[in-house]
N, C-alpha and C positions, 0 to 999 in steps of 0.2 A: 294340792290346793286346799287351804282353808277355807274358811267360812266365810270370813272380810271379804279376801280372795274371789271367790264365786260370786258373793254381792255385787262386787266393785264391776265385776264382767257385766253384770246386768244393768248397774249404771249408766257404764260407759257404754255401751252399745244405744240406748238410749238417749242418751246426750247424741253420740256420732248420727245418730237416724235424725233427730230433731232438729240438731243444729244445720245439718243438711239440706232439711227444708224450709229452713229461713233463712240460709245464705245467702238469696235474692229476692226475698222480699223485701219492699221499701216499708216505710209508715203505714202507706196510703191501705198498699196491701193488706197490710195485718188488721186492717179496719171491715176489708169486706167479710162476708157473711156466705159459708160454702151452702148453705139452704137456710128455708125459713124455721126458723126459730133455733137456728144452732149461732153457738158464740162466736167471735168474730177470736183472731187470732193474738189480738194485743190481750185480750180480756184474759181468755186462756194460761199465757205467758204468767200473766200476772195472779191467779190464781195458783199455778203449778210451781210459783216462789213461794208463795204466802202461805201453803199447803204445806210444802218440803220443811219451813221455818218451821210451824205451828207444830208437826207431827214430832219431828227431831227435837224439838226445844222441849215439847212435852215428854218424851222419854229420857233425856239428859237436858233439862233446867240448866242455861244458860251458856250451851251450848254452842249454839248458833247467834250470829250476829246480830246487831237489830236491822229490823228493816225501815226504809226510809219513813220520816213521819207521813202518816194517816195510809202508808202502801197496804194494808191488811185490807181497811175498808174500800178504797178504791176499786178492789178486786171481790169484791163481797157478791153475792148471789143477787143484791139488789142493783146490780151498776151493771151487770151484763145484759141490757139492753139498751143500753146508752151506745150511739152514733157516733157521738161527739170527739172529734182527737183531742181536746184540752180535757176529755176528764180519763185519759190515760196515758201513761210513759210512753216515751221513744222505742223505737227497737233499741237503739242502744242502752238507753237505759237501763230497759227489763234486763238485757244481754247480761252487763256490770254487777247487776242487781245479783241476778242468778247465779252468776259466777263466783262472788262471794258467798252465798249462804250454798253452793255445792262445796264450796272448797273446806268451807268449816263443815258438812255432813260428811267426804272423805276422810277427813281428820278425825274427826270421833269414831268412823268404822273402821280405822286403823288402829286405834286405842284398846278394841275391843277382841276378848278371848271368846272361842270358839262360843264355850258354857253361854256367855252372856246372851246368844240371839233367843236362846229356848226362855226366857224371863216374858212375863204376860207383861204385855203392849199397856198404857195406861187405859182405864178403862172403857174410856168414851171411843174408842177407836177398836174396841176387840170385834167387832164385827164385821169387819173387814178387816183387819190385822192382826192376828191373836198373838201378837210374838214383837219382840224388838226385831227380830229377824224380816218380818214380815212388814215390819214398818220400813224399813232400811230398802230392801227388795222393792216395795212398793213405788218407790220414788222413780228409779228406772220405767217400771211400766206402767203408772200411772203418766211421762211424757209419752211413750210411744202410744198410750190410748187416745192422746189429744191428737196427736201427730196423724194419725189415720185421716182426721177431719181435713189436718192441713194437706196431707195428697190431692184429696179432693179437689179444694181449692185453690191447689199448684196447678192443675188442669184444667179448671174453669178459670184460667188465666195466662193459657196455652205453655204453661212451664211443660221443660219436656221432664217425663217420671224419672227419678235418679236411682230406683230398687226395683 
């Protein structure tokens, strides 16, 4: 197994964990709140797009597709406590959303030779990612970090646990 190869593992396992636990959440759901002061689960989504864009597009410049007009700010540090369902996407939306800026982030780490993950991360992100490797890697388990919050919240809304 290469390099891509093992990434792609850790992707996909996290896509598979995440997607799982919003396979029956409605709207309404992804709106509550698993405790006070943590983010509700549409906010998250939309963050964990605009994250994935902003990191990949800044190691490979134009890479990534764009994201829908004003989706970066929508999902901004300042909008995560907004209640409100008109100031965030549908689950399908985000779903559509994510699906294309995943499918353009497999496509570039399929482009890429072993050599290429050991290259320093751009710089604003070496602190948590010192490597294109580590940026690539990171995508996987930066959703199953979110995804913990949503177990939670599958629970306090009597889902039965699926892991």
């Amino acid at each position: 197994m290469n390099a891509a190869a093992a990434i792609k593992t850790g992707l996909d396992m996290g896509e598979f964990v995440s997607l799982a636990y919003l396979g029956d959440l409605s709207d309404h759901d992804l709106l509550q709140r698993p405790a006070q002061g943590c983010n509700h689960i549409a906010w998250q989504l939309g963050h964990l797009i605009a994250s994935e864009h902003q990191m990949i597009n800044a190691c490979f410049p134009g890479t990534m597709p764009p994201l829908p007009a004003g989706f970066a700010e929508k999902y901004a540090k300042q909008t995560a406590d907004s209640d409100r369902p008109a100031d965030f996407h549908s689950k399908e939306e985000l779903l559509g959303v994510y699906r294309a800026q995943r499918a353009a982030t497999l496509a570039k780490l399929a482009t890429l030779a072993d050599s290429a993950f050991d290259a320093e991360a751009p710089e604003a992100m070496r602190s948590y990612a010192p490597t294109v490797g580590a940026v690539f890697s990171m995508q996987g388990s930066h959703w199953l970090m979110h995804a913990g919050q949503w177990a939670v919240l599958r629970r306090q809304l009597s889902r039965a646990p699926l892991f």
